[in-house]
Every structure is written in structure tokens, then in C-alpha cells.
C-alpha positions in Angstrom: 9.0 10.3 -17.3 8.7 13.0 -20.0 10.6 12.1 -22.7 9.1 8.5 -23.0 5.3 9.9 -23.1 4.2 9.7 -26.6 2.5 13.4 -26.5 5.4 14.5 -27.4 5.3 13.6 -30.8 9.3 12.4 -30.8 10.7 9.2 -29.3 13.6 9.1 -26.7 16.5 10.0 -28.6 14.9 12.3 -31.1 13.5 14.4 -28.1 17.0 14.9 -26.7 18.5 15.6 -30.2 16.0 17.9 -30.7 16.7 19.6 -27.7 20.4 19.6 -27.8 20.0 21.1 -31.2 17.7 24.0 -29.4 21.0 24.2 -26.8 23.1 24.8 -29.9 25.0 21.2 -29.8 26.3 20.6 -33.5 27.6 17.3 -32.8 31.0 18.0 -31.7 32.9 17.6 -29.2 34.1 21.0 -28.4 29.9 22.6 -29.9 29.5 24.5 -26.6 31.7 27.9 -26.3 29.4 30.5 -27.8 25.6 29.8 -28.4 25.1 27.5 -25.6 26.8 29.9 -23.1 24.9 32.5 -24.3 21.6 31.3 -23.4 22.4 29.7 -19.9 24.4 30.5 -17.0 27.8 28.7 -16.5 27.0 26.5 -14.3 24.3 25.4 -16.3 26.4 25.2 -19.7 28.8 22.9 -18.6 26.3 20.6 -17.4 24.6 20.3 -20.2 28.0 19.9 -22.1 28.7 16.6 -20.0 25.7 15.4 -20.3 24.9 16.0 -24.2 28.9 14.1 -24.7 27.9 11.9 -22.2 24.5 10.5 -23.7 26.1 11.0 -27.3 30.1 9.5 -27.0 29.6 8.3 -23.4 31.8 8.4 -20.5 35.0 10.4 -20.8 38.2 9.3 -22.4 39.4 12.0 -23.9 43.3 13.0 -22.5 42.9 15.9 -20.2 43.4 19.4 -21.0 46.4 21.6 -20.5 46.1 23.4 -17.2 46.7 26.8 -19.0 43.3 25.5 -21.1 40.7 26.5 -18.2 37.9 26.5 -20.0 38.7 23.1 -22.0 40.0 22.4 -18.6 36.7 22.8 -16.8 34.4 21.1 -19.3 36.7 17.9 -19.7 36.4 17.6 -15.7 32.6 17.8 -16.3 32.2 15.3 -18.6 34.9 13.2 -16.7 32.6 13.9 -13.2 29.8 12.1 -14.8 31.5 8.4 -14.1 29.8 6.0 -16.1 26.5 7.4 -15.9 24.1 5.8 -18.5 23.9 7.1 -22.0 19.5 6.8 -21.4 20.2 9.0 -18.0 22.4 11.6 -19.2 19.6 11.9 -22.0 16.8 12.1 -19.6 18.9 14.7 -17.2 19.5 16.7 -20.5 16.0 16.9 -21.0 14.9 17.5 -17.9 17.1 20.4 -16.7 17.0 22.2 -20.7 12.8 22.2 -19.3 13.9 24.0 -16.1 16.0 26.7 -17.6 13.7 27.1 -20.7 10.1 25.6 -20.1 8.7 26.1 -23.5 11.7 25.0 -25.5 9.7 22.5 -27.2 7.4 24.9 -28.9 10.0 27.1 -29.8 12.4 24.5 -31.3 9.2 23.3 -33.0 9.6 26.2 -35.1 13.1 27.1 -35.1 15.3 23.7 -35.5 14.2 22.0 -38.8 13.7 18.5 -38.8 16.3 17.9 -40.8 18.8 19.3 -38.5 17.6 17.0 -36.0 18.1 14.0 -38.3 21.8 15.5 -39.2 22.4 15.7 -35.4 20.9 12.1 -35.1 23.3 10.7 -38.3 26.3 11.9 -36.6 25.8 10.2 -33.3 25.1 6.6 -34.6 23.9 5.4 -31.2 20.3 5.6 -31.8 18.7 2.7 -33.0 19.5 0.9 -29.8 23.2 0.3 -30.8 25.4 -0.4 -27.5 28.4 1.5 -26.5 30.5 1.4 -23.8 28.4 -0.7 -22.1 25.0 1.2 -22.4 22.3 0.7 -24.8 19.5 3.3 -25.7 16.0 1.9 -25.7 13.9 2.0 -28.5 10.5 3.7 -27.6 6.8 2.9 -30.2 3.5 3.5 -29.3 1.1 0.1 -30.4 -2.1 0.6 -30.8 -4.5 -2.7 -30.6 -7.8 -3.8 -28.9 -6.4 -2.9 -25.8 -5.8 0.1 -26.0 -2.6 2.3 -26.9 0.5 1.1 -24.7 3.8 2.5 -24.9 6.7 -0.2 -25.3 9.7 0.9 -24.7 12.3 -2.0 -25.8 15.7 -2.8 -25.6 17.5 -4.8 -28.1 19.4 -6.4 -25.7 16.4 -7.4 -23.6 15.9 -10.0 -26.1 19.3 -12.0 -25.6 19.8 -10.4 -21.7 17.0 -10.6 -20.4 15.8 -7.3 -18.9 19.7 -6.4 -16.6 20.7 -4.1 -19.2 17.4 -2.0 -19.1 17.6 1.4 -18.7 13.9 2.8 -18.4 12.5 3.1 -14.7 9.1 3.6 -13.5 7.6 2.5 -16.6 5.8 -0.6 -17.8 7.1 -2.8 -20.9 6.0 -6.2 -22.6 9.3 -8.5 -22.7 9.9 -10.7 -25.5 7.8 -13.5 -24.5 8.7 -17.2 -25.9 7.2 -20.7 -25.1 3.3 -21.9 -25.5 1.3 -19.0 -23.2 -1.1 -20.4 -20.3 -4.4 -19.9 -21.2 -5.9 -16.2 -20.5 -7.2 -15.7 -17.2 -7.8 -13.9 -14.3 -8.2 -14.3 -9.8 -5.3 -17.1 -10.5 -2.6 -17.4 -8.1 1.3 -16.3 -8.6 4.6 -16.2 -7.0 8.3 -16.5 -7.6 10.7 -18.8 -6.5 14.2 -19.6 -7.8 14.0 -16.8 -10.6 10.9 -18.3 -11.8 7.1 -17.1 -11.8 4.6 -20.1 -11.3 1.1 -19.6 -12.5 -1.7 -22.1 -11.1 -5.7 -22.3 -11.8 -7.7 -19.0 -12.1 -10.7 -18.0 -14.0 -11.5 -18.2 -17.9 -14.9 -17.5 -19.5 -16.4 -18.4 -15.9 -14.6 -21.9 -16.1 -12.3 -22.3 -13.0 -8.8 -24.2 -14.1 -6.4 -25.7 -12.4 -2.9 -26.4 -14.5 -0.1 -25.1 -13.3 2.5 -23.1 -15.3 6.2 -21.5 -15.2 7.5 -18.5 -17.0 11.7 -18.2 -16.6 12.5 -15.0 -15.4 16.5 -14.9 -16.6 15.0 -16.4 -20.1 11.6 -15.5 -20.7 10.0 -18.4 -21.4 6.6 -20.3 -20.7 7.0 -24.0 -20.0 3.5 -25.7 -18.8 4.3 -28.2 -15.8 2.9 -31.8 -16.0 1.7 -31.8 -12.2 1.5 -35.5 -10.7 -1.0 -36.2 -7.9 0.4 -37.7 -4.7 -0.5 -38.6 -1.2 -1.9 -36.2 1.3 0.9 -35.2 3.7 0.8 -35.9 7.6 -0.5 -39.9 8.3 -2.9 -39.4 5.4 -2.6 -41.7 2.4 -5.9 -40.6 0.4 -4.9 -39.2 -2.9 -4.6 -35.6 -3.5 -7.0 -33.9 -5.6 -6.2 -30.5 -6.8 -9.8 -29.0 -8.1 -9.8 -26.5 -10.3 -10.2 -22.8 -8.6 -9.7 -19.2 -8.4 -9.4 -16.6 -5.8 -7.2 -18.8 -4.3 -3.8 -17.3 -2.8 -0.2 -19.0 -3.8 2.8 -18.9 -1.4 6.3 -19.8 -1.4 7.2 -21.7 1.5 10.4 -23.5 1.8 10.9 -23.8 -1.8 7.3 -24.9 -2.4 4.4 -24.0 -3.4 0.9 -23.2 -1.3 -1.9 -23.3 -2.5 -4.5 -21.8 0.3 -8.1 -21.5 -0.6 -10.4 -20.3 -3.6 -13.8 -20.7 -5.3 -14.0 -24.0 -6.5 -17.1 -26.3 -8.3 -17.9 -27.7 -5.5 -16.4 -25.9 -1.9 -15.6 -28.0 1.1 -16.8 -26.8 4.5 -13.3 -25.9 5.7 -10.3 -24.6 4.1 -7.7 -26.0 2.2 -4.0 -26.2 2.0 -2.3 -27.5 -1.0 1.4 -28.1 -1.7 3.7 -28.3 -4.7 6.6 -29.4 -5.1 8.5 -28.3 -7.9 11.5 -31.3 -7.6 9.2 -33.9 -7.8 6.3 -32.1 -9.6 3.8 -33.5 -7.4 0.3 -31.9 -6.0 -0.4 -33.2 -2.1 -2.7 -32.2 1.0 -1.2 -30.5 3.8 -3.2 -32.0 7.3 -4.0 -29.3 9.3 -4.6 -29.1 13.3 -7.4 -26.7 15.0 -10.4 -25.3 14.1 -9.8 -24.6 9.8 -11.8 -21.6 8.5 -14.2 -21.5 6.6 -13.9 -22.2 3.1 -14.0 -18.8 0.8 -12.0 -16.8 -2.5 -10.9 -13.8 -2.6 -9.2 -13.5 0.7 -5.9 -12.2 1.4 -3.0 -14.7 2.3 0.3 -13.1 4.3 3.5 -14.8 5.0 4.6 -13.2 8.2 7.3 -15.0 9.6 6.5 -18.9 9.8 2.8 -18.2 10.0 0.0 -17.8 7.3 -2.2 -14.3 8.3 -5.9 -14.7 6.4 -8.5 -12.0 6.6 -11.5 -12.0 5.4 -12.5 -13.1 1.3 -16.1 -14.1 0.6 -17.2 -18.0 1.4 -19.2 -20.5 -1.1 -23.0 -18.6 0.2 -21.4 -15.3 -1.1 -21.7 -13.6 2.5 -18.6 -11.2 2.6 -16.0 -12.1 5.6 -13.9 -10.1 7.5 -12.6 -12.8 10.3 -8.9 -12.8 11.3 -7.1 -16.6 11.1 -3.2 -17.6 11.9 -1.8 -20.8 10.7 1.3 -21.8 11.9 3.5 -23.8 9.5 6.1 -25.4 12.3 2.6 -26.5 13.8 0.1 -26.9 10.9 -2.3 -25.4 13.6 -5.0 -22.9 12.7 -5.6 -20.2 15.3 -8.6 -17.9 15.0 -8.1 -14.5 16.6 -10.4 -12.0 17.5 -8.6 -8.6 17.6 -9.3 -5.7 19.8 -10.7 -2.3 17.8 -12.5 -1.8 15.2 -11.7 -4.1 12.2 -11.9 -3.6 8.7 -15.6 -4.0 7.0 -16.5 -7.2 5.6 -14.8 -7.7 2.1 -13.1 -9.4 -0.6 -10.5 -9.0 -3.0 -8.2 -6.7 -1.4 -4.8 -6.4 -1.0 -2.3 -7.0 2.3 0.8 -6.2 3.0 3.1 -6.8 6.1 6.2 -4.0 7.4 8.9 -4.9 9.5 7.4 -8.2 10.4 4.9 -6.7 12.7 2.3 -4.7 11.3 0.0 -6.1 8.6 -1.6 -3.4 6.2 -4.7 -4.3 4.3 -6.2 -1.7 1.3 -9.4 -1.7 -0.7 -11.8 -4.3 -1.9 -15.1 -4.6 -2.4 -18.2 -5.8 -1.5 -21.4 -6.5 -3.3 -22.2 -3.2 -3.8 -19.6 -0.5 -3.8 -15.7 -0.5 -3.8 -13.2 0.7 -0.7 -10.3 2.8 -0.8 -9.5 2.6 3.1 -6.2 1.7 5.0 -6.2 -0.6 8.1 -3.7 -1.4 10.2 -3.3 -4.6 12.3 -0.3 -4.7 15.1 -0.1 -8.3 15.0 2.0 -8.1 18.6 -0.9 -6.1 20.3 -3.5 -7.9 18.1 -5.1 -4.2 17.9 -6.4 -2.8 14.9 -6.3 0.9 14.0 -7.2 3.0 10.8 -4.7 5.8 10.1 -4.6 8.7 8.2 -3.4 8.3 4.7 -1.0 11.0 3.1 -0.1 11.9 -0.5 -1.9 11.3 -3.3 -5.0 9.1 -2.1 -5.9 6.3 -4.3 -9.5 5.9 -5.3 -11.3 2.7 -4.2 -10.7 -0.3 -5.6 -11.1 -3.9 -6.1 -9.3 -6.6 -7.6 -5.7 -5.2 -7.6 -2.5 -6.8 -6.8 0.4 -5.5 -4.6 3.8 -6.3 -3.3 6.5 -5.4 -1.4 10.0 -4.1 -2.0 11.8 -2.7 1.2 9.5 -0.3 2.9 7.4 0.3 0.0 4.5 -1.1 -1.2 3.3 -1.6 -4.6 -0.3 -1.6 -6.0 -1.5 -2.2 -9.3 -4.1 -2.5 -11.4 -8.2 -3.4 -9.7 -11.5 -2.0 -11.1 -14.5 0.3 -9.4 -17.3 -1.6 -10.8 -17.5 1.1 -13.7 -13.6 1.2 -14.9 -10.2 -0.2 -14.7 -7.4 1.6 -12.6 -5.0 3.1 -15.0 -2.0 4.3 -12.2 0.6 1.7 -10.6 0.9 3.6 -7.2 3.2 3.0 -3.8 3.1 3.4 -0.6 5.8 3.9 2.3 4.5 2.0 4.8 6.6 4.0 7.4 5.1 7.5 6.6 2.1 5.7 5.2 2.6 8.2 2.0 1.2 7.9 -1.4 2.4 8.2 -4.7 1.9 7.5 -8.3 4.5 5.9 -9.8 3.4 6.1 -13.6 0.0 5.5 -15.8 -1.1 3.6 -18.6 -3.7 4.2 -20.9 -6.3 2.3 -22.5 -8.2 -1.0 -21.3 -4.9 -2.8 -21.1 -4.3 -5.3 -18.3 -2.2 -3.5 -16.2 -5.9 -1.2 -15.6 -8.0 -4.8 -15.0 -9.1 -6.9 -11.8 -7.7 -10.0 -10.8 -4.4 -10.0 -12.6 -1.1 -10.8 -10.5 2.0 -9.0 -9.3 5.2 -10.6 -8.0 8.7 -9.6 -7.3 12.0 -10.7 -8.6 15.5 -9.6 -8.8 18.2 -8.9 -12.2 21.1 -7.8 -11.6 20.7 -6.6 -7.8 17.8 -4.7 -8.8 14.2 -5.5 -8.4 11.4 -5.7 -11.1 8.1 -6.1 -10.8 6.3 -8.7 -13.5 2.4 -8.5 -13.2 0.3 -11.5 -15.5 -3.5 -11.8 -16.8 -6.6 -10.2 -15.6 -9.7 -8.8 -16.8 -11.0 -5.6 -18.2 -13.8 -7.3 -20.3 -11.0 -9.4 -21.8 -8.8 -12.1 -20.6 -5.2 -11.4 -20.8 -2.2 -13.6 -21.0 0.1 -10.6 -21.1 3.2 -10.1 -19.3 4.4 -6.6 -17.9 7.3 -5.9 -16.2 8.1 -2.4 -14.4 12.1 -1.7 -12.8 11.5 0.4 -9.6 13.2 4.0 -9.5 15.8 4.6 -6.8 13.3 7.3 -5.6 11.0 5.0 -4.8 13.0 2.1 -3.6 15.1 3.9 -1.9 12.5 6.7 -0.4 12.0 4.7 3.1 15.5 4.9 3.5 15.5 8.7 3.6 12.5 9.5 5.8 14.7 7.0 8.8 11.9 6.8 10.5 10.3 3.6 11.6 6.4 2.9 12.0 5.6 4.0 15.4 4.2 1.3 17.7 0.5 3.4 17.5 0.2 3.5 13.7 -2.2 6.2 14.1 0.1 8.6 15.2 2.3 8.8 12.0 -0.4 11.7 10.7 1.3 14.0 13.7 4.9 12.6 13.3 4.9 13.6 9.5 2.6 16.9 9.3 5.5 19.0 8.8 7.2 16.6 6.1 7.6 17.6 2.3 7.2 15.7 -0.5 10.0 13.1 -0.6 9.5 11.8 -4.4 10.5 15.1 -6.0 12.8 15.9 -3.2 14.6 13.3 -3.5 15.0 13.8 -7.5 16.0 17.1 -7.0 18.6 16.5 -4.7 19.5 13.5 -7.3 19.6 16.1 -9.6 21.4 18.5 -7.5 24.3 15.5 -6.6 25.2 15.6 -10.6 25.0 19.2 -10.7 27.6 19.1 -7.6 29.5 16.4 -9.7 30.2 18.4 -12.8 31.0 21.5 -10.6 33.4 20.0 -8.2 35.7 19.5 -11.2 35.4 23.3 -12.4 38.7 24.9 -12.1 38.2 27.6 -10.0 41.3 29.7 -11.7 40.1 33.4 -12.5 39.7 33.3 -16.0 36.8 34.1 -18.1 34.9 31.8 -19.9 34.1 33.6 -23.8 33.6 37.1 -21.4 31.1 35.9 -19.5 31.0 34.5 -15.9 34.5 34.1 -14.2 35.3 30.9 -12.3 35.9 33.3 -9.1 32.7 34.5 -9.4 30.7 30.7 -10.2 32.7 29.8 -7.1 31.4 32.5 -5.3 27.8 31.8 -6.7 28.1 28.3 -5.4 29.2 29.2 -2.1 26.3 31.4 -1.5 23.7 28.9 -2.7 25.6 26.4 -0.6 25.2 29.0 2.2 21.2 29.4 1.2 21.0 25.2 1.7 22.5 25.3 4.7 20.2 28.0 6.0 17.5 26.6 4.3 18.6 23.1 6.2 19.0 25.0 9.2 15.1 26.0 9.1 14.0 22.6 8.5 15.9 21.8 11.8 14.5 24.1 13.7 10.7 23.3 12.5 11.6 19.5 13.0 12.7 20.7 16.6 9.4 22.8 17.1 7.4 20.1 16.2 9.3 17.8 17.9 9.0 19.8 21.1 5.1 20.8 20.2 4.6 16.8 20.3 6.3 16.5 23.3 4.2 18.9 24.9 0.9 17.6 23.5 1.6 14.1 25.0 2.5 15.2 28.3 -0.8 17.6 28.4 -2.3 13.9 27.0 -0.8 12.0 30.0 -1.9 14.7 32.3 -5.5 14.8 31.0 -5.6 10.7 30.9 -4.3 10.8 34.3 -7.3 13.3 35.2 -9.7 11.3 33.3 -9.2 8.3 35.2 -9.5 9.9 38.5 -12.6 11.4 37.4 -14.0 7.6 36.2 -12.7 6.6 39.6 -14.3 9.1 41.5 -17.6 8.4 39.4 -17.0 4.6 39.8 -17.2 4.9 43.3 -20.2 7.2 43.4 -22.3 5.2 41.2 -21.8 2.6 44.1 -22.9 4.7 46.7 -25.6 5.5 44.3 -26.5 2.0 44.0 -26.8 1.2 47.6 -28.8 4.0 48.4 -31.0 2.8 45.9 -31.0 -0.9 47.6 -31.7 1.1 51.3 -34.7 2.8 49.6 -35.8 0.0 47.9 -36.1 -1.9 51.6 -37.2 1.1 53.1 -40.0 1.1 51.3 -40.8 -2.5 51.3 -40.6 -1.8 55.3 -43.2 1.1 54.6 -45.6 -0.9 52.6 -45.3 -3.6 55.7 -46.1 -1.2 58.2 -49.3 0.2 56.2 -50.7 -3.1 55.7 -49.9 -4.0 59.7 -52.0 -0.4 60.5 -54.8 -1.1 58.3 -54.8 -4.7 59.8 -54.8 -2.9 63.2 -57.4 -0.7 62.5 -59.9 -3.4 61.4 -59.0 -5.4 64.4 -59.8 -2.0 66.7 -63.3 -1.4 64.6 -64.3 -5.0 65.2 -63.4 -4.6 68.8 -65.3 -1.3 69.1 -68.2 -3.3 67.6 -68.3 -6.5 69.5 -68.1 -3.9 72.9 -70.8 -2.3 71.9 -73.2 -5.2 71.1 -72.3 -6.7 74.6 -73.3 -4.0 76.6 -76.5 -3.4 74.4 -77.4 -7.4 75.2 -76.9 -6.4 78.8 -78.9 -3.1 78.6 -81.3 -5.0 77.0 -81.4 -7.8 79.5 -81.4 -5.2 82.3 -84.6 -3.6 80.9 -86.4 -6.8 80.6 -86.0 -7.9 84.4 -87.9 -4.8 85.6 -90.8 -5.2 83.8 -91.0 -9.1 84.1 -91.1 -8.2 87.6 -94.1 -5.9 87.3 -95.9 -7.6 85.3 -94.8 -11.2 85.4 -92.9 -13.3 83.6 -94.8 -16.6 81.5 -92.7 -18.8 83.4 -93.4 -17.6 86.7 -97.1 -17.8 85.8 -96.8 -21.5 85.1 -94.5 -21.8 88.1 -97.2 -20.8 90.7 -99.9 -22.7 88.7 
């Protein structure tokens, strides 16, 4: 917010009486007929009249005017409109709407409105110094400068007896009076809430892994360190239960006990391991577990979805970076590994998960040896698909090391480190528009911008707060910060009404023509007090010091009403364009998916003809190279024929030609014969 930043040079209440003293508020009740009306509109005037008596006497109790009094009338039903708005609230709108009209007020009240007028203004209202009244209480703002870093602390005296129901401040991060022995600094410990109270168990200090357990009361702000016994492992076991010292480890409530799941140790087992605590009897044991147990590893992330445990990926005892899937069910104690269909996230550790609407689990950043992620994945744990889609707002950078959790539909992130510096903003995202935003910034190397420190969630008063412990920023922190979520950003799911589709990746269309819900919605908060004060002005016809009449402010706000409900009108009419553009696009998607798997059908079908041709050459020519080898064969045979006919009839020519002659001239057997 911009009163509580420090640049200004004034704390909370001396920036708003400094600017009412700009607005020409003296202090009294009746300071705003002729100098104040003079430089606003009348609209305007009387809201800043029930706000300044509002933040400075509180809410109205003054009898009500005569009805012949319309202007004294008009502002006693403004001031009366405002309820019991808070006296910090009715400051902050002061402020804020005095910087609307008049932007540069500040420099000009700088040199116009002596300091001592200020202080006059601030003597006469007594409700400063964090004094309450009526039931409110003004918070005392001081910057500290230390070590760390300069933080702003914005206190209330009655935090210290109260505990932090009676804060007014939103969207900011303070230190709580703290009592009770601190655990030790650390950081990658493990933290959760159950009955109103934060436990704290093992982490990491000066590279030494720990493993005592601790308690801060959330309703009284104390530390109290829990004397842990050591019992019998749980399911037909009877060894004792050893709880090693570790970090990176994850801690879960689970039926009013803690679980322990996890972590680096001294010396890792293969597999996995479940511990339980049980605050009543304040004893450590081993859960036994069914299936095939993952491997052992730190910096995973742990989700409670239902009665299961989801674990993704982390980084085991060889420091190989993991990015398997693993269920185990709690009814069961049975580990299920699952392998998912799409593309999963990249091997990591130390990021952050999330779950919405008990279906879709959300896991952000981490790191891995070498560089730092600022990617969203999404894991339909029905469909066991995984899809990344596109991230709106204001994209965080990557990160490493930071905690987040979960109030409604939003999620909140904070803190985690690039390798090179801490993350100063505490951001959020609606995890049915998948939307980011910053919530607020620190500054400094404080522990709310370090890695490893935890965040948890817990309710005061019907409203939730968000307490973060420890980490590291090249120092170990014990601190504890707590930060009271805004109704914007609570309540901003709410307004969009628009669950996550079942294809996460389709929210990017579904939201292209959405505006910027945060200042939106504080607008039209701002515009709901503005309708407030007015309602209540008497619309009689009588002029207010000569200026505006009531007829014509009426008739102004019926013509801005007009300009809304055109305006809304618009937005209608785009939200039905783009209702009916999607429409189209998915049936022209349908028709084209239907086409395309023809097409693969018809291609499917060819590449089998394809391949049986192929098998009909193939024997063909098998059949060929047969038929070659049978000729070549043949023709040998013929040529080896050809020759043995010829050498027979050349023996008998021969043997013909020898008879003749023997005849003539005898043969030497016949000569022997007749001898």
C-alpha cells in the first residue's frame, strides 16, 4: 500500500493528517463547507468528509440533522453510510482517493502545510499512537534497519496481548511479538499447522542436519521446544523408531499428526521413509509401508490430495535430479508409482506444488544443478495427463527454494533464490485463470527474499494469515513473518466464477479478453464506498455553499450509472463474441480432427497396400533370381550336350575313315591272322 511505504518520509497517520490538512480539514467536525468544496467536486467532498471523521472520531454517533439542514443532512448520512469501517481503512481510502483527484498533493503540501500544522492536526485527534477507539486501533508503522536489511514493521499494540485478530494492515509482512526460547536458525526444515499451532522439525544449520522438533502458538505467540519420545514402528513392527536428523524433508498433517516424508539425511536409506508424530503422546514412530517405496531423495515436493500423498520429483542421495511421479495411499499405506501421459516437468528439486479443486496438481520452479526454472505444469490427476499452460499476469522469474500455500483458489509463493539473489516479492496465483500477481515486496537480504524457509496457513478471527519461518540468504534466520491476505486477493477467484477447465491448456483462450481483476476489483471496492456515502445524499434541490445542487449530483450519478451500465453492456457483448468465436474455433477443430483422422485412416490403409506390394515384389524377385539361375543351369546342360554330340559323331567319323584304309592296305591284325 502507499501510505505504509517508507519513501514517503511520514508514517501512517501522519500521511493522512498531512493530507487532510492539504483537503483543508482543521479538526472539526463540521471543517468541510468552504475550502474542501472548493477544490473537489461534491461527490468527492463528502466522501472525503466521512472518511477524514471516520478515521479521526470513528463511526457515526452524532444525532441526525434537521431535515431543513440539507447540507448537514447529507454529510451526517455519509459519515453514518460508512458502518463501522476501520479507523486504518478510512485512512488508507482518504489517501488513496485525495491521490486520484490531486496526484501531486504530496509535493505541494510539502511546501504549503507546515509541519506544525500537521502536528496540531495530529494533537487534536489523540488516536495516533495506536490508542483504540471504538473498537479499532491504528497501527504504528518504523522502518528498522539491521544486518538484514531495512524492513518495515508495522505493529499493533494490541497484537502484543491479542494476538494478531485486531490487525488492520493487509498485504504486508510484519514480525509479531515473539516470546519463548527460538529453535535454532535454519533452513529446508519442515512446517505445518495443526490445532492453531505451527510445528517446526529438523532442517539445516551451518551444513549440520537437525532433527528436534518445535511448536510456536499461534493464538499466543510463543515457542515451546517438544521433548519427542521414540516409540515402536507402526504396522507388526516392534523395532524402535529412529528419527535421523534431516532436511528437505516434507511435513504433513494427517489426522491430527504429523508426517514426516523424506529428506537428506547422514546416511540415506535406499527407499523412502515415512515418519509419524504424535503430538498427544509426543512420540516419534515408523509408518510400514506396502509396494514398491521410492527412492530415497530431499527436496521433493509432498501434496495431500484427498487421502493420498502425491510426490514428484526432489533430488536422491547420488545427487541425480528426479522428476518421477509416486501416490501413497494412507487408508492403504500402499505406494503406487505412476507414469503419466505428456510431457512431464524437467528433472528438478526444490519447487513448489500445489493442488485446486482436488484434481489438478500445479507444480512451479526449482532448480537444477545448473540454472533455476520459472515454468508452470499442470497434472490432471483423473486423466493422469500432464500439460504446460500459458501463464498470465505478471510472470515470476525463476526460482528455487521458495515456499507456497493455498488459501481458496489462490496460491501463495514466497520467498526462493536464482543462484545469484534472493526473491524480494510474495506473489499469488489464481489457479482458475492461472493469473499472476504481486502481492507486496520487501527489501533487503531479509528472510522473507531467502531459500528454504517455510510458509503455512492459519486462521484469527475467520481470516487467514500467512506465517513464513527461517531460511537462508547467506544467514540463517529464526524469524517469524506473518502477512493477512487482502479481500482482493482472497476473494479474487470468487469473482472470475469460473472453474479450471478439464484441458488446463485452454484457460489462455477462455481468459484472452479478461481485465485485470486486482485493481478491478479495488476500484469497484472503492466505488461500493463511494455508492455508500452517496446513497445517503439527500437529493432535495438545494445548493451546497453555491456550488453543485443535489438535483444536479443526482443527475451526474445517474448518467455515470448509465455510462457503467453501457460500459457493462460492452463487456457482455465481447464476452458473447468471444464466447461465440470459441465456439466456432472448436467446431472448425472438431471438423478438422474429424478430417485428420480420415486422412491417417486413409493413409493407414495405403501404407498396407504399400507394404504388400512390397512383400509381392520382394517374392517376385526371389522367383526371378530362381528362374535365372534354372536358365543358366539349362544352358550349361545344352552346351555340354552340344559337346558330347559332337565328340560322338567325330569318334564315328573317325572310326569310319579308318575301316577304308585298313581295308586297302591291311590291317596288323589281319596280317598276323593269315600268318
Amino acid at each position: 500500500m502507499a501510505m505504509a511505504r517508507a519513501s514517503s518520509g511520514l508514517a501512517y497517520p501522519e500521511r493522512f493528517y498531512a493530507a487532510a490538512t492539504y483537503a483543508g480539514f482543521d479538526g472539526s467536525p463540521n471543517s468541510t463547507d468552504t475550502s474542501v468544496s472548493s477544490k473537489f467536486q461534491n461527490d468527492t467532498a463528502l466522501l472525503l468528509y466521512a472518511l477524514y471523521q471516520q478515521a479521526a472520531i470513528g463511526p457515526c454517533n452524532a444525532p441526525k440533522p434537521s431535515t431543513w439542514k440539507a447540507v448537514e443532512l447529507s454529510k451526517w448520512k455519509s459519515w453514518q453510510g460508512l458502518g463501522n469501517m476501520a479507523s486504518t481503512e478510512a485512512m488508507r481510502l482518504f489517501v488513496k482517493i485525495l491521490e486520484e483527484e490531486d496526484p501531486g498533493w504530496y509535493s505541494r503540501a510539502s511546501n504549503s502545510v507546515p509541519e506544525s500544522v500537521v502536528e496540531a492536526q495530529m494533537n487534536h485527534n489523540p488516536k495516533v499512537e495506536s490508542v483504540i477507539e471504538n473498537g479499532n486501533s491504528y497501527p504504528e508503522t518504523k522502518t528498522v534497519s539491521s544486518e538484514k536489511g531495512s524492513v518495515i514493521e508495522t505493529q499493533d499494540k494490541d497484537v502484543v496481548s491479542e494476538g494478531l485478530g485486531s490487525i488492520a494492515v493487509y498485504d504486508q509482512w510484519i514480525a509479531p511479538p515473539i516470546s519463548g526460547q527460538r529453535p535454532k536458525a535454519r533452513y529446508e526444515h519442515g512446517a505445518t499447522v495443526i490445532q492453531h499451532k505451527m510445528y517446526v522439525y529438523g532442517g539445516n544449520h551451518n551444513g549440520r542436519y537437525l532433527n528436534d522438533l518445535h511448536v510456536l502458538d499461534l493464538r499466543s505467540w510463543s515457542w515451546s521446544k517438544v521433548d519427542a519420545k521414540f516409540g515402536a514402528d507402526l504396522n507388526e513392527s516392534k523395532s524402535p523408531a529412529v528419527v535421523t536428523s534431516c532436511a528437505g524433508h516434507s511435513l504433513i498433517p494427517w489426522e491430527n499428526k504429523l508426517l514426516s516424508i523424506a529428506g537428506h539425511t547422514k546416511d540415506p536409506s535406499e527407499t523412502m521413509q515415512v515418519k509419524v508424530f504424535d503430538p498427544q503422546s509426543c512420540t516419534w514412530s515408523t509408518l510400514k509401508t506396502y509396494g514398491k517405496a521410492p527412492v530415497s531423495r530431499g527436496g521433493q515436493s509432498v501434496t495431500l490430495v484427498g487421502t493420498s500423498l502425491v510426490i514428484f520429483g526432489g533430488q536422491d542421495a547420488k545427487r541425480s535430479l528426479l522428476n518421477d511421479l509416486h501416490i501413497l495411499d494412507l487408508e492403504t499405506m500402499t505406494w503406487d508409482e505412476i507414469d503419466a501421459i505428456g510431457v512431464p516437468p524437467s528433472p528438478r528439486s526444490d519447487h513448489a506444488a500445489a493442488v485446486h479443486a482436488e484434481r489438478y496438481l500445479l507444480i512451479f520452479g526449482g532448480g537444477s544443478h545448473a540454472t533455476c526454472f520459472n515454468d508452470l505444469h499442470v497434472l490432471d490427476l483423473q486423466a493422469m495427463e500432464w500439460t504446460r499452460p500459458t501463464q498470465q499476469g505478471e510472470i515470476p522469474s525463476p526460482r528455487a527454494g521458495h515456499a507456497g500455500v493455498t488459501v481458496g483458489e489462490n496460491w501463495f509463493i514466497v520467498g526462493g533464490g536464482d543462484n545469484k539473489s534472493g526473491v524480494s516479492e510474495t506473489i499469488v496465483l489464481n489457479m482458475s485463470t492461472l493469473v499472476w500477481s504481486v502481492v507486496t515486496s520487501v527489501e533487503g537480504r531479509i528472510p522473507l527474499a531467502s531459500e528454504g524457509l517455510s510458509l503455512v496457513v492459519s486462521s484469527h478471527n475467520g481470516e487467514d494469515i500467512l506465517v513464513s519461518f527461517g531460511g537462508y540468504n547467506g544467514r540463517y534466520s529464526n524469524d517469524v513473518n506473518v502477512l493477512k491476505p487482502s479481500h482482493k486477493s482472497t476473494l479474487q477467484g470468487k469473482i472470475m466464477e469460473s472453474p479450471l477447465p478439464d484441458s488446463v491448456s485452454a484457460v489462455h483462450n477462455a481468459t484472452n479478453g479478461t481485465r485485470d481483476l486486482e485493481s478491478e476489483f479495488e476500484v469497484g471496492q472503492e466505488g461500493k464506498i463511494r455508492e455508500i456515502v452517496m446513497d445517503n445524499v439527500d437529493p432535495e434541490p438545494t445548493k451546497l455553499k453555491g456550488e453543485v445542487s443535489s438535483e444536479h449530483l443526482l443527475a451526474t450519478l445517474k448518467a455515470e450509472k448509465e455510462e457503467l451500465e453501457s460500459s457493462l453492456n460492452k463487456e457482455k457483448f465481447q464476452t458473447a463474441q468471444l464466447k461465440q468465436e470459441s465456439a466456432e474455433a472448436y467446431s472448425r477443430n472438431t471438423d478438422l480432427y474429424k478430417e485428420l483422422q480420415s486422412v491417417r485412416g486413409q493413409l493407414a490403409a495405403e501404407q498396407s497396400r504399400c507394404f504388400k506390394l512390397e512383400v509381392d515384389v520382394a517374392e517376385l524377385r526371389q522367383k526371378l533370381q530362381t528362374m535365372e539361375a534354372l536358365q543358366k543351369e539349362l544352358e550349361l546342360l545344352q552346351r555340354q550336350k552340344a559337346a558330347s554330340e559332337q565328340a560322338a559323331l567325330n569318334a564315328k567319323q573317325k572310326q569310319g575313315s579308318a575301316g577304308v584304309w585298313g581295308w586297302l592296305a591291311g590291317t596288323p591284325g589281319q596280317k598276323e591272322d593269315e600268318a
